[in-house]
PyMOL Python script that loads the backbone (N, CA, C, O; Angstrom):
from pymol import cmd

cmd.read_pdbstr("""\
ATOM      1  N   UNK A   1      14.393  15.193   0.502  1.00  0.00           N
ATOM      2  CA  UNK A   1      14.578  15.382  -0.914  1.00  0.00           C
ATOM      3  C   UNK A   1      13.388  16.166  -1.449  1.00  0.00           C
ATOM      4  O   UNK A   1      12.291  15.609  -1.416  1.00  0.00           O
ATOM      5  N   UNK A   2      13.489  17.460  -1.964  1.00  0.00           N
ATOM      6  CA  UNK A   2      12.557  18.182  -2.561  1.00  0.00           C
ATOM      7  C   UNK A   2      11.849  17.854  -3.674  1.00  0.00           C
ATOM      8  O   UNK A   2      12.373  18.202  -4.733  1.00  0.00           O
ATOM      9  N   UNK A   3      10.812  17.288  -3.739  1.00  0.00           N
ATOM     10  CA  UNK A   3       9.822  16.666  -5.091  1.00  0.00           C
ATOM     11  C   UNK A   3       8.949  17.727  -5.440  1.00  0.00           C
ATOM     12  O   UNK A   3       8.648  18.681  -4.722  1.00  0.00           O
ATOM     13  N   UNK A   4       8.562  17.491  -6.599  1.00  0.00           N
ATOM     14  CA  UNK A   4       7.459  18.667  -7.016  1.00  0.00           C
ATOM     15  C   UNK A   4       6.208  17.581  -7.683  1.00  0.00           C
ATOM     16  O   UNK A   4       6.426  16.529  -8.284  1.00  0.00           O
ATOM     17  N   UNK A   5       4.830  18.209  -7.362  1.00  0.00           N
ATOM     18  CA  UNK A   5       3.915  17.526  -7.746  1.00  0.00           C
ATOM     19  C   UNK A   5       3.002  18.760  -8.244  1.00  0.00           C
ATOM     20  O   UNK A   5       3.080  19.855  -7.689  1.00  0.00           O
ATOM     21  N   UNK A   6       2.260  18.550  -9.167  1.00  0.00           N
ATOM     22  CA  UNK A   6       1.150  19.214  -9.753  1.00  0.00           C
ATOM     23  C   UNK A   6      -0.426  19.053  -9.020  1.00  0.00           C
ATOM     24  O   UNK A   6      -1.157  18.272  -9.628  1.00  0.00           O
ATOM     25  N   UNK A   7      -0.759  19.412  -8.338  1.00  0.00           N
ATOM     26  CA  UNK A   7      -2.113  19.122  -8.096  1.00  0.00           C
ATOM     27  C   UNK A   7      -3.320  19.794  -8.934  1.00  0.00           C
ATOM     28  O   UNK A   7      -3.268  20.967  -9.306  1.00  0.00           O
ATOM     29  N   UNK A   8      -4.499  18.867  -9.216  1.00  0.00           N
ATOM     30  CA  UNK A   8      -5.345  20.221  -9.917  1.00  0.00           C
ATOM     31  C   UNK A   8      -6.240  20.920  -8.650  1.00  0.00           C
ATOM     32  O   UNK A   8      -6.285  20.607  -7.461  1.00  0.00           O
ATOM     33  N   UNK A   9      -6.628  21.524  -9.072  1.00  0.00           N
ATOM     34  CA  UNK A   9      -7.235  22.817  -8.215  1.00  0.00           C
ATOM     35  C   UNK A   9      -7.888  21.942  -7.092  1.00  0.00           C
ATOM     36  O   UNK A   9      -7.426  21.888  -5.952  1.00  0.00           O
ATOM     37  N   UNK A  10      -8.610  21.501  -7.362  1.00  0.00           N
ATOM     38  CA  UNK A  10      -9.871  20.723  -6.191  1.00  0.00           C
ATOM     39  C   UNK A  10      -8.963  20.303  -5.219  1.00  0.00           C
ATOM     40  O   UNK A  10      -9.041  20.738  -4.070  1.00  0.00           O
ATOM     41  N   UNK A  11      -8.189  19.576  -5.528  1.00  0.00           N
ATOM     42  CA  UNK A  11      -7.122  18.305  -4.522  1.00  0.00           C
ATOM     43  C   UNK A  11      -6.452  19.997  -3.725  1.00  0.00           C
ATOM     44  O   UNK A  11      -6.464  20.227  -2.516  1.00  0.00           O
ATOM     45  N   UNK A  12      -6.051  20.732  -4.561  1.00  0.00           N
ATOM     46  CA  UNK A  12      -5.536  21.926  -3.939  1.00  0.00           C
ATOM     47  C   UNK A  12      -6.099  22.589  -2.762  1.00  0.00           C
ATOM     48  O   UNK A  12      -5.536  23.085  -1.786  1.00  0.00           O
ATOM     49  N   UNK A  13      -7.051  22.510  -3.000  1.00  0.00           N
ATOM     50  CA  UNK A  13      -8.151  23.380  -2.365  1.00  0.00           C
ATOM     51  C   UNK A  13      -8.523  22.775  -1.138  1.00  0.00           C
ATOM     52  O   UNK A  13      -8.500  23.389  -0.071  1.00  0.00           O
ATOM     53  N   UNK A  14      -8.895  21.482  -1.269  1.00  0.00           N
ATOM     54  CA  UNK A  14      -8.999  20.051   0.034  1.00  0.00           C
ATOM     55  C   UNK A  14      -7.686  19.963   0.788  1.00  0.00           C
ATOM     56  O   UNK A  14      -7.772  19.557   1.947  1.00  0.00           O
ATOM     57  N   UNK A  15      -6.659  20.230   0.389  1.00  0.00           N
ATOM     58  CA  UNK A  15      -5.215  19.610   0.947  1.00  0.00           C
ATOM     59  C   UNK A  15      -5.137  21.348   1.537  1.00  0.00           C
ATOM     60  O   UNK A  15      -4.575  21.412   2.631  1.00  0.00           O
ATOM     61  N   UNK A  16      -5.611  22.729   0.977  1.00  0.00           N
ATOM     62  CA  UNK A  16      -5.153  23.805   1.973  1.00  0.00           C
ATOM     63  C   UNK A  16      -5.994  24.047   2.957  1.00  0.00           C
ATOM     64  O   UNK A  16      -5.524  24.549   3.978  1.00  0.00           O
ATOM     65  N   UNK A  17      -8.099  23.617   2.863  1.00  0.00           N
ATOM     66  CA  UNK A  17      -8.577  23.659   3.966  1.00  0.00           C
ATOM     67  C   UNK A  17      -8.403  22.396   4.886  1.00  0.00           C
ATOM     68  O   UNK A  17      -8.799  22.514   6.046  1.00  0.00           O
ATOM     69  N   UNK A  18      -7.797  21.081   4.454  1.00  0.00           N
ATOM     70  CA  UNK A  18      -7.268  20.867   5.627  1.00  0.00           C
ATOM     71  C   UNK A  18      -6.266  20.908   6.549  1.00  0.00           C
ATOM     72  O   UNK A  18      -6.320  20.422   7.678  1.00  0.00           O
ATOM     73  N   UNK A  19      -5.237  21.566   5.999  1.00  0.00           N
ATOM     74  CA  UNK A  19      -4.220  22.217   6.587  1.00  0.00           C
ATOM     75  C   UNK A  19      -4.548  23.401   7.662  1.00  0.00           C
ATOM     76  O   UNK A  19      -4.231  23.619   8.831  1.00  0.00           O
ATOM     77  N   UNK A  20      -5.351  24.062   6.663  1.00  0.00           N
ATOM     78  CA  UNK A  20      -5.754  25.505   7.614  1.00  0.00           C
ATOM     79  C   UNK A  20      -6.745  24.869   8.824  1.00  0.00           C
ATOM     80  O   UNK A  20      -6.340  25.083   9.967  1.00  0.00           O
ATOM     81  N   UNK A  21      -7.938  24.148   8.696  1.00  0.00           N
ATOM     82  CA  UNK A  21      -8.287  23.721   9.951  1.00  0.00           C
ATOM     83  C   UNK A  21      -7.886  22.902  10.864  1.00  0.00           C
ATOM     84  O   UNK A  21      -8.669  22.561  11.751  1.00  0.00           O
ATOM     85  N   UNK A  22      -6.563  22.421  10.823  1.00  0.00           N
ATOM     86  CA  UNK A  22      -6.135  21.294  11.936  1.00  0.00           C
ATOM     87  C   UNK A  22      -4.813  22.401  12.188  1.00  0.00           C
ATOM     88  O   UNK A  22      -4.356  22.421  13.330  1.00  0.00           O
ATOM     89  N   UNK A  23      -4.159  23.367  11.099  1.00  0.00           N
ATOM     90  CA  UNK A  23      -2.819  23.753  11.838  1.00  0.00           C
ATOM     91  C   UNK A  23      -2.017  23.243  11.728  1.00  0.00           C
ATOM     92  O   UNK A  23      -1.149  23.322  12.597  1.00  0.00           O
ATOM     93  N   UNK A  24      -1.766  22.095  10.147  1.00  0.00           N
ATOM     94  CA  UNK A  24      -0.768  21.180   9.757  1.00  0.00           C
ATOM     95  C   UNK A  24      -0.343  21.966   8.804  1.00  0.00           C
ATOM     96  O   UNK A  24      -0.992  22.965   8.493  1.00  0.00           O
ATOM     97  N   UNK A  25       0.503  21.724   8.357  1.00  0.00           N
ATOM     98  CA  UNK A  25       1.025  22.091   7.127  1.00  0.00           C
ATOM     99  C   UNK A  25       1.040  21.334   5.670  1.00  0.00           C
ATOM    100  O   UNK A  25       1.102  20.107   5.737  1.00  0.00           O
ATOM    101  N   UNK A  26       1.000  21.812   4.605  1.00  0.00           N
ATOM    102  CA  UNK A  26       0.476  21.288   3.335  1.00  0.00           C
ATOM    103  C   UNK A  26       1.410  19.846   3.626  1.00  0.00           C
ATOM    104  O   UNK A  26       1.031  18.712   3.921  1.00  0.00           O
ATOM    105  N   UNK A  27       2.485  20.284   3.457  1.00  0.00           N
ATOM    106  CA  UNK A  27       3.735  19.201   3.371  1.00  0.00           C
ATOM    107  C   UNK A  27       3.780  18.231   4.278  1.00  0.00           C
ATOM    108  O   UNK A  27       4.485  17.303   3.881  1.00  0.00           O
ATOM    109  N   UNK A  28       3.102  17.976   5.834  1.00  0.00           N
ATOM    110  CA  UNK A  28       2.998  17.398   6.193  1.00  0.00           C
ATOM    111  C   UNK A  28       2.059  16.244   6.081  1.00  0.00           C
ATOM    112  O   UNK A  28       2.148  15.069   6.436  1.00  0.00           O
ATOM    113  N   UNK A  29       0.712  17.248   5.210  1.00  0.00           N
ATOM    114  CA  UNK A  29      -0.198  15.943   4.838  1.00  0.00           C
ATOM    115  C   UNK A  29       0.101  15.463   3.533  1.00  0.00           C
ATOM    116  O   UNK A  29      -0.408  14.370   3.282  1.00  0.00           O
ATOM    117  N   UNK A  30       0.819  16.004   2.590  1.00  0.00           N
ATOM    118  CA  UNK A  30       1.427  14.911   1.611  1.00  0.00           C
ATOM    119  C   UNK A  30       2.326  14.343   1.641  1.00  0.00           C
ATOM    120  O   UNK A  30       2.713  13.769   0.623  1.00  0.00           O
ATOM    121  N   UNK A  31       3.163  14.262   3.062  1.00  0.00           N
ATOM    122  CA  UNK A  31       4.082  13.365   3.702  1.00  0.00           C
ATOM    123  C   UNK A  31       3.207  11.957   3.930  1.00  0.00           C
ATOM    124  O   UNK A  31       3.530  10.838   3.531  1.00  0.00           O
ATOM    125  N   UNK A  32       1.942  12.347   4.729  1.00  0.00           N
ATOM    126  CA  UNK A  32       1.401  11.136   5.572  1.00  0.00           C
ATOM    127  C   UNK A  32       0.570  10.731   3.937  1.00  0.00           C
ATOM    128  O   UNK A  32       1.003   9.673   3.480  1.00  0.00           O
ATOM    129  N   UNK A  33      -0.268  11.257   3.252  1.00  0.00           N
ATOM    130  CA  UNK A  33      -0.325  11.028   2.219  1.00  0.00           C
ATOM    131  C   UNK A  33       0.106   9.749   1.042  1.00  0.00           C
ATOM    132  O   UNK A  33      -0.528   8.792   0.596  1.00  0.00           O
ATOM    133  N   UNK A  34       1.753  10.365   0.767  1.00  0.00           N
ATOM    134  CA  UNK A  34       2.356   8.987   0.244  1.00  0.00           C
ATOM    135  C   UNK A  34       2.789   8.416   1.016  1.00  0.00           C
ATOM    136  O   UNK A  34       3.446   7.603   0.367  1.00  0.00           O
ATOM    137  N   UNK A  35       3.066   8.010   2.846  1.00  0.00           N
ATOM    138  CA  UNK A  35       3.755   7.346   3.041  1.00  0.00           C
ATOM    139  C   UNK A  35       2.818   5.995   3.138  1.00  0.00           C
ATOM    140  O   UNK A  35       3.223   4.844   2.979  1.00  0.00           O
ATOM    141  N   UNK A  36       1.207   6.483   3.495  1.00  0.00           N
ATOM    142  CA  UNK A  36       0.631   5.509   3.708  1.00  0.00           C
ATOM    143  C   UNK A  36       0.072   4.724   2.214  1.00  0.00           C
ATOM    144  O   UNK A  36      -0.265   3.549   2.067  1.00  0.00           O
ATOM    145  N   UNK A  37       0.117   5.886   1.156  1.00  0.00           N
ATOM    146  CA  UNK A  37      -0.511   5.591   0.164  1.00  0.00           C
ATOM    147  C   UNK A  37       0.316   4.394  -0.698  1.00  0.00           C
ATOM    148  O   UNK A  37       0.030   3.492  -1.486  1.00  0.00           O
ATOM    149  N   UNK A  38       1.478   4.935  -0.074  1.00  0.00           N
ATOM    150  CA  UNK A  38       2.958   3.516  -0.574  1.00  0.00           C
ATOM    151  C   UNK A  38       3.268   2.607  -0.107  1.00  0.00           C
ATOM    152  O   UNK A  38       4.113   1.926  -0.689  1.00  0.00           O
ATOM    153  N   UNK A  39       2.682   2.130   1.278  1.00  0.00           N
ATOM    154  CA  UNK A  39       2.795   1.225   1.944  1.00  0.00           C
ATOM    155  C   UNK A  39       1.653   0.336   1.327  1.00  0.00           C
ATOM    156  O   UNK A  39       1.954  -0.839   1.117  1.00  0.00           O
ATOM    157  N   UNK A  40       0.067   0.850   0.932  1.00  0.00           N
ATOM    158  CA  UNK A  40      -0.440   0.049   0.185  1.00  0.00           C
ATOM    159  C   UNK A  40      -0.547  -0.001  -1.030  1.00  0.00           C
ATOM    160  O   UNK A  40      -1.511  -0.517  -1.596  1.00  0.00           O
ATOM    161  N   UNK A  41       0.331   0.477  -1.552  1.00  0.00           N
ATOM    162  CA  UNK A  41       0.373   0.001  -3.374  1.00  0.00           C
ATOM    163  C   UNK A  41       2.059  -0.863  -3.030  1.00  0.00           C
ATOM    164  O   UNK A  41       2.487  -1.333  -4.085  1.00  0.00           O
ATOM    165  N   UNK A  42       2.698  -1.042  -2.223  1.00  0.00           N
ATOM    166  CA  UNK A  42       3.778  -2.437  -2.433  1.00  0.00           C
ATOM    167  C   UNK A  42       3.031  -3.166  -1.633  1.00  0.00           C
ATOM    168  O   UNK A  42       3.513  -4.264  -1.908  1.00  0.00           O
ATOM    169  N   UNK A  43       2.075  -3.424  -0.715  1.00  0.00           N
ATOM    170  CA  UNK A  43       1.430  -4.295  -0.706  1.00  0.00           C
ATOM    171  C   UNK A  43       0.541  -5.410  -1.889  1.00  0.00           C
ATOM    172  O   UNK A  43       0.626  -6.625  -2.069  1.00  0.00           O
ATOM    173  N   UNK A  44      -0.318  -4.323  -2.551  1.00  0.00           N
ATOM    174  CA  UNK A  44      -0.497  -4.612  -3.641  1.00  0.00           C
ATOM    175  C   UNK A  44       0.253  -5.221  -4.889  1.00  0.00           C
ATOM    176  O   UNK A  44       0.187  -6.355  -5.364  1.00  0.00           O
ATOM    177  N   UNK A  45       0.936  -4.190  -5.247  1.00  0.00           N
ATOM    178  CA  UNK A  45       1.587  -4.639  -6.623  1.00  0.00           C
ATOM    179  C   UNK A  45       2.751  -5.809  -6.196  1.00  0.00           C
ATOM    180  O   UNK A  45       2.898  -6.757  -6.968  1.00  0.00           O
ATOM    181  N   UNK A  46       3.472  -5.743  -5.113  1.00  0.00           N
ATOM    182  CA  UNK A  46       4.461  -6.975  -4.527  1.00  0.00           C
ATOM    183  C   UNK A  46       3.229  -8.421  -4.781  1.00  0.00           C
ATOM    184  O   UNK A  46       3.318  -9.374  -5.554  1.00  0.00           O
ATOM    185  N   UNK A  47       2.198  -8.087  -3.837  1.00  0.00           N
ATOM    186  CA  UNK A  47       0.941  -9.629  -3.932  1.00  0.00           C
ATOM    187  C   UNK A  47       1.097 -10.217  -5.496  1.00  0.00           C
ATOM    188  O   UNK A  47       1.439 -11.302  -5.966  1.00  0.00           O
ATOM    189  N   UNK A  48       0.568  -8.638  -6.182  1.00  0.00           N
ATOM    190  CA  UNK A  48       0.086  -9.301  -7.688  1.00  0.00           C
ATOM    191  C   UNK A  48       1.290  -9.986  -8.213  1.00  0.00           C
ATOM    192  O   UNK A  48       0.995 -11.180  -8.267  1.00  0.00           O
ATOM    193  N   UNK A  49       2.291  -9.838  -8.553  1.00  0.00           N
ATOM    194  CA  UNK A  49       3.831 -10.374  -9.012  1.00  0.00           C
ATOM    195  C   UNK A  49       3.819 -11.352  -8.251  1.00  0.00           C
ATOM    196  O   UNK A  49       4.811 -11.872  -8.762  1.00  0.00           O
ATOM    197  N   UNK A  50       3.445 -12.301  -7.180  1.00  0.00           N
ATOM    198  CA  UNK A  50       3.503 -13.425  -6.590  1.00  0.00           C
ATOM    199  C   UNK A  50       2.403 -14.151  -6.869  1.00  0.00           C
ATOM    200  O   UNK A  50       2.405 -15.374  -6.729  1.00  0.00           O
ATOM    201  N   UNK A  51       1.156 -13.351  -7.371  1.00  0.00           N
ATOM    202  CA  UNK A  51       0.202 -14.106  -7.845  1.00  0.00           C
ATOM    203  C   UNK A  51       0.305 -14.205  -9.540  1.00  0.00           C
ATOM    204  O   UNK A  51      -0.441 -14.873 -10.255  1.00  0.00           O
ATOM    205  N   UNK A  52       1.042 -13.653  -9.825  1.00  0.00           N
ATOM    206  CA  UNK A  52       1.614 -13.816 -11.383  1.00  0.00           C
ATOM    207  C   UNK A  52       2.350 -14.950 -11.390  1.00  0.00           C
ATOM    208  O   UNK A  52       1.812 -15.939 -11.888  1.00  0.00           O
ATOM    209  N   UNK A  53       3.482 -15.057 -10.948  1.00  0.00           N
ATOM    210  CA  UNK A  53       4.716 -16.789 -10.259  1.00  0.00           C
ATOM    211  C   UNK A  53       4.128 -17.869 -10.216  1.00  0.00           C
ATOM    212  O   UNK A  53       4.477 -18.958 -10.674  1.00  0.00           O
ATOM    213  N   UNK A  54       2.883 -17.473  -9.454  1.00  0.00           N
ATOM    214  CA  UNK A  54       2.191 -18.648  -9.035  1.00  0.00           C
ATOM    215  C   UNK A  54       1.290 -19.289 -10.317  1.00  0.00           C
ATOM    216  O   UNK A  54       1.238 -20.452 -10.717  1.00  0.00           O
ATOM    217  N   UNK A  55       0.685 -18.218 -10.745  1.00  0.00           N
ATOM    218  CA  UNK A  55       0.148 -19.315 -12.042  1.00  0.00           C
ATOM    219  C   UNK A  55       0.731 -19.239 -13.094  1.00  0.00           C
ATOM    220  O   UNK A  55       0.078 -19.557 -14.089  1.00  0.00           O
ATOM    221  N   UNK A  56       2.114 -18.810 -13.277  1.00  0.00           N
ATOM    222  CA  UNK A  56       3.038 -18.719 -14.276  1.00  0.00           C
ATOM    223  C   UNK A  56       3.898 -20.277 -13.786  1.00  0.00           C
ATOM    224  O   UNK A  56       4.579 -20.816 -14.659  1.00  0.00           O
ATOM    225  N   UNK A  57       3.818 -20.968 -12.309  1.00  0.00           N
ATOM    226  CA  UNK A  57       4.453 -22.509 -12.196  1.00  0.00           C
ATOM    227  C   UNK A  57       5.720 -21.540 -11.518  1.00  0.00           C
ATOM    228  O   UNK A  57       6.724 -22.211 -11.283  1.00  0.00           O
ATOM    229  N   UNK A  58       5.798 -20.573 -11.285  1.00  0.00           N
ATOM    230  CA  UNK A  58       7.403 -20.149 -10.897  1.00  0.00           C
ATOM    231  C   UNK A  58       7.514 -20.214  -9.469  1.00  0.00           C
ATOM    232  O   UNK A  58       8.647 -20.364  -9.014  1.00  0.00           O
ATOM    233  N   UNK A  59       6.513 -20.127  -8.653  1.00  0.00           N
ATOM    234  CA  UNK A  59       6.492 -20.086  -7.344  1.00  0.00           C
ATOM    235  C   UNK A  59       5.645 -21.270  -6.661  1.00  0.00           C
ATOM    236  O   UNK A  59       4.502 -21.652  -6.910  1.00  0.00           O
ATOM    237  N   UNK A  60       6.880 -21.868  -5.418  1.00  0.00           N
ATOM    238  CA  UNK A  60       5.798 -22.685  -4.689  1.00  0.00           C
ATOM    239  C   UNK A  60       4.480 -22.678  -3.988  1.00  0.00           C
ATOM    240  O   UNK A  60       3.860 -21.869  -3.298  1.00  0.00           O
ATOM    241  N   UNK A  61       4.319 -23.707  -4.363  1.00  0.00           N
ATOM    242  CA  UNK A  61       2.743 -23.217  -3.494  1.00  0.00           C
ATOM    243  C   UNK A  61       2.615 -24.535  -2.122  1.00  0.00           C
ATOM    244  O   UNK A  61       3.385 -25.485  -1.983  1.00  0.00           O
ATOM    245  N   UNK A  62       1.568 -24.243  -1.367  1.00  0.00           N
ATOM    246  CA  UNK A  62       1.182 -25.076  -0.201  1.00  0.00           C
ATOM    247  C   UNK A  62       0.170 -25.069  -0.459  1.00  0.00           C
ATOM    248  O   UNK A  62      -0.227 -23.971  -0.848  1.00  0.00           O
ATOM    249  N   UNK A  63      -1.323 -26.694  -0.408  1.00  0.00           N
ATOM    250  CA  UNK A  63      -2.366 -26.733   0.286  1.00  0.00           C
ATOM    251  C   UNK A  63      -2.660 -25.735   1.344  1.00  0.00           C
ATOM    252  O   UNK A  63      -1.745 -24.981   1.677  1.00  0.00           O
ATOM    253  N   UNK A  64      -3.635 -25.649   1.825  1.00  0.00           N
ATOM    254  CA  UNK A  64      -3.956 -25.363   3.347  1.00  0.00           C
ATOM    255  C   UNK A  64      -4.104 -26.694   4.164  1.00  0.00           C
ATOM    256  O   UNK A  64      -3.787 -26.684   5.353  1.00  0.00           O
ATOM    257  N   UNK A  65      -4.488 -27.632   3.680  1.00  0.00           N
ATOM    258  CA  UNK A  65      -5.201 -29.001   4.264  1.00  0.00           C
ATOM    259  C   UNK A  65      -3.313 -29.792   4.630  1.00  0.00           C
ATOM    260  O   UNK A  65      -2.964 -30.578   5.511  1.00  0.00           O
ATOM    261  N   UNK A  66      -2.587 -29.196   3.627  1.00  0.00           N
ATOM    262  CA  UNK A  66      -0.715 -30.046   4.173  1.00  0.00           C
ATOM    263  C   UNK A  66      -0.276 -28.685   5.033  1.00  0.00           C
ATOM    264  O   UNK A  66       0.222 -29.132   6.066  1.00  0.00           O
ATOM    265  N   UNK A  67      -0.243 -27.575   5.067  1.00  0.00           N
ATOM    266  CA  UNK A  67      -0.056 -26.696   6.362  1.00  0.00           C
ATOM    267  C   UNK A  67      -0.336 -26.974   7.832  1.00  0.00           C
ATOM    268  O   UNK A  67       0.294 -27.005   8.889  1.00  0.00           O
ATOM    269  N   UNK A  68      -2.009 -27.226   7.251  1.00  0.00           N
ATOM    270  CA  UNK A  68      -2.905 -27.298   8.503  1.00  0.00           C
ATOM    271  C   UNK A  68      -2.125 -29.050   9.090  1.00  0.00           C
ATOM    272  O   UNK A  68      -1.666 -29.346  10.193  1.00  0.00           O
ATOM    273  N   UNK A  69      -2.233 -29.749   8.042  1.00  0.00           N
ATOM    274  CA  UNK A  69      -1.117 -31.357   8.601  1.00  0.00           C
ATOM    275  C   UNK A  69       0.215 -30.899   9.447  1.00  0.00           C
ATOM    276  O   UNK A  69       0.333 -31.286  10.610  1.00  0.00           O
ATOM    277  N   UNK A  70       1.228 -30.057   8.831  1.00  0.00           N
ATOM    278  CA  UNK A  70       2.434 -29.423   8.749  1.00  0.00           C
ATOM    279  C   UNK A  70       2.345 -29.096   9.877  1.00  0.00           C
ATOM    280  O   UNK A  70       3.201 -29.503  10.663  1.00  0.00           O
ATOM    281  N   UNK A  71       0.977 -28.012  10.465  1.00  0.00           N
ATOM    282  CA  UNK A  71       1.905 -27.326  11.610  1.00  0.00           C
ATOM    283  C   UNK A  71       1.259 -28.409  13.021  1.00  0.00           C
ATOM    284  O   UNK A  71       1.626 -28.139  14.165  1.00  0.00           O
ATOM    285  N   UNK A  72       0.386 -29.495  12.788  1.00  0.00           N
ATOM    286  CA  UNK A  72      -0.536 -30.039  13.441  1.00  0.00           C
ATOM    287  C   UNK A  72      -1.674 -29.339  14.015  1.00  0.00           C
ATOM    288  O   UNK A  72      -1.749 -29.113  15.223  1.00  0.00           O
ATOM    289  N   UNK A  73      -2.541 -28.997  13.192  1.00  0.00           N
ATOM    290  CA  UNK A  73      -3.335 -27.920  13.858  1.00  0.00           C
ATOM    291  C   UNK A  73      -4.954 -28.827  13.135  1.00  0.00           C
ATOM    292  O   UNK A  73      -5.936 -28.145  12.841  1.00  0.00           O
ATOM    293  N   UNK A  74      -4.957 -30.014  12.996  1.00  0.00           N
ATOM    294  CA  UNK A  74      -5.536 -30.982  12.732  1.00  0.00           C
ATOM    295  C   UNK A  74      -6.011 -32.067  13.306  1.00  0.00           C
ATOM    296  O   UNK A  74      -6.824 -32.876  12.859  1.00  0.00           O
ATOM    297  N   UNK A  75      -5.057 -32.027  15.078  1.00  0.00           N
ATOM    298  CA  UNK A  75      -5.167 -33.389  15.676  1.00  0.00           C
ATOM    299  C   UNK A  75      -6.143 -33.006  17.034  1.00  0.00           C
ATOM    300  O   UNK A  75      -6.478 -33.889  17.823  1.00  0.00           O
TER     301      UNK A  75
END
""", "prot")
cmd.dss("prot")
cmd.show_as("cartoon", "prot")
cmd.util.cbc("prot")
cmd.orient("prot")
């Protein structure tokens, strides 16, 4: 799917000399770019919304000390 992004000059300039010295192509490093850059912002923002639940009373919670009972990793 063809996206368009604006870069300002600098980011421009970094994203074509590293293209030109490895022999990648622009598009390939703003492939690897967002794919990794999106893997940690739903890491993130998914956590925060569960840490919102949690002190909003909406989500269960566990001790560690009834886990650590739970899985027997205590005896």
């Amino acid at each position: 799917m063809p996206t368009s992004v604006r870069l300002d000059a600098e980011l421009e300039a970094r994203l074509d000399l590293l293209a030109k010295k490895t022999g990648r192509t622009r598009a390939y490093y703003l492939r690897e770019i967002i794919e990794r850059g999106l893997d940690e912002m739903e890491d993130y923002y998914l956590a925060a919304d569960v840490l919102e639940r949690v002190r909003k009373g909406e989500e269960k919670t566990h001790s560690a000390a009834k886990v650590r009972k739970d899985l027997g990793l205590d005896d």
